[in-house]
N, C-alpha and C positions, 0 to 999 in steps of 0.2 A: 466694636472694639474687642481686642481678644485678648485674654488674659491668661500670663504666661500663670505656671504653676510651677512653684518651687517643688522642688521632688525633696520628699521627708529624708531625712537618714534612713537607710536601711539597717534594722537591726540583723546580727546574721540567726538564724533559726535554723537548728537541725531536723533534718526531715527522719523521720522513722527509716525510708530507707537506710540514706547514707549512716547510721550509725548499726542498722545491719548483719554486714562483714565484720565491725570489729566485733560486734557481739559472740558473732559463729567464731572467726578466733578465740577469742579467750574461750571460750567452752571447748575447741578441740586441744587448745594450751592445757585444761586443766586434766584431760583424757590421759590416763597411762597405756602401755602398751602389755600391760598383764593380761594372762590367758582367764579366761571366764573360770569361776568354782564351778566345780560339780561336785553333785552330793546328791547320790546315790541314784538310783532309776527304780522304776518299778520291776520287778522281779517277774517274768513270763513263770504263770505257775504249769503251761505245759511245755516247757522248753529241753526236757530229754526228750518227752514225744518227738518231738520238732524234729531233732537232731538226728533220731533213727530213721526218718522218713527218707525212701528214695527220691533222687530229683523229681522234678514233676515235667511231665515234657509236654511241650509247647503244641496244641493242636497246628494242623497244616496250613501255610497262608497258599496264595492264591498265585500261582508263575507267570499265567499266561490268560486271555480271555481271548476268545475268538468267534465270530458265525459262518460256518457252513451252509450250503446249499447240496442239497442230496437229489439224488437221480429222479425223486419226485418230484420234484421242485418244491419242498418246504423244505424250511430254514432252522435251525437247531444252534442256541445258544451254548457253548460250552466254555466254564471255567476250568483248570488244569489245576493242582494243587502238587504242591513237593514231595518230594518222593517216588512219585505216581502213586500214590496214594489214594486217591479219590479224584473223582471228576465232577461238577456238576452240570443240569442240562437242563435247558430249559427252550420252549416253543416259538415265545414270545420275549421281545430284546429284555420287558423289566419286569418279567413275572418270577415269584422265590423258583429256584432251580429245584430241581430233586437229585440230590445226592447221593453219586453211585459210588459204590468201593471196590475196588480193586481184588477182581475175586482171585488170585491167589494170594494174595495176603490174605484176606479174610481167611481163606482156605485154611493157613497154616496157621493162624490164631482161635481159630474154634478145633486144631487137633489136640487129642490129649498130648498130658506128657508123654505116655508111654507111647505111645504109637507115633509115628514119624509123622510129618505129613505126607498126604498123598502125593505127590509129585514134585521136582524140583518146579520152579519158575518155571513155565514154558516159553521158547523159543518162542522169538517175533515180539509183536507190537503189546501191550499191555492190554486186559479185557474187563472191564467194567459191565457190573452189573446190579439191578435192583428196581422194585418196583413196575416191570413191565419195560424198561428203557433195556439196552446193551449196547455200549460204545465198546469198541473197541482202535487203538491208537496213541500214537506219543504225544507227548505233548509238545513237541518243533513240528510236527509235521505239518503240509499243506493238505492233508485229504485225511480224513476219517471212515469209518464202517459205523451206521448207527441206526439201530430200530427198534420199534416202541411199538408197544403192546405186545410183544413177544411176536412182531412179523420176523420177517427173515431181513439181515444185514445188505441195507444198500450202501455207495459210495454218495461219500459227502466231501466237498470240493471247498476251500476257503476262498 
């Protein structure tokens, strides 16, 4: 025999949700739309220093990477940097490069004031140099000049 069951009154019961939304209204109700105080900041006590300092310039980021294949058949990593500025090179795709600069810049940043530098920019492709490497080359091109240990410049093919 089955016995039906009266269902009780439901009392009604607010759930934490549902009273929620009114809560976050009345709180953004009671919000004005006033600008923040300020009162006062801390004072930089070397802030003329500051002011007389020339910009500071941004070292060179990175234009281009590429690998070469040279008439010996090894393979020479080279990153290209802004400006022509620097190049780096490396033997192996993820070994730290060695960082050549751009020897006539260099050239003309180690001349004194009084003396000129030696030479305008030379004609042709830009020449890197340091530590036993020399590249020489743009950085669009598809073929470079590059040798290490101080051999003589072969061509390198991308």
């Amino acid at each position: 025999m089955l016995q039906s069951r009266k269902a009780a009154p439901m009392s009604k019961i607010l759930s934490p949700l549902a009273v929620a939304p009114f809560a976050a209204l009345i709180a953004l109700a009671a919000c004005g739309e006033s600008e923040p105080e300020i009162v006062g900041g801390m004072a930089d006590p070397n802030h003329e220093e500051i002011e007389e300092l020339a910009p500071a310039e941004l070292p060179p980021m990175r234009t281009r990477e590429a690998s070469f294949r040279c008439a010996d058949n090894s393979v020479v990593y080279v990153s290209f940097y802004t400006n022509d500025s620097q190049v780096g090179v490396a033997m192996e795709r993820d070994a730290i490069q060695t960082i050549l600069p751009n020897v006539a810049m260099a050239d003309a940043e180690t001349a004194e004031d009084g003396e000129e530098a030696a030479a305008e920019a030379p004609a042709g492709p830009p020449r890197y140099s340091a530590e036993g490497f020399t590249l020489v080359g743009e950085s669009d091109a598809s073929s470079i000049q590059f040798a290490r240990n101080g051999g003589g410049l072969q061509s390198c093919h991308s």
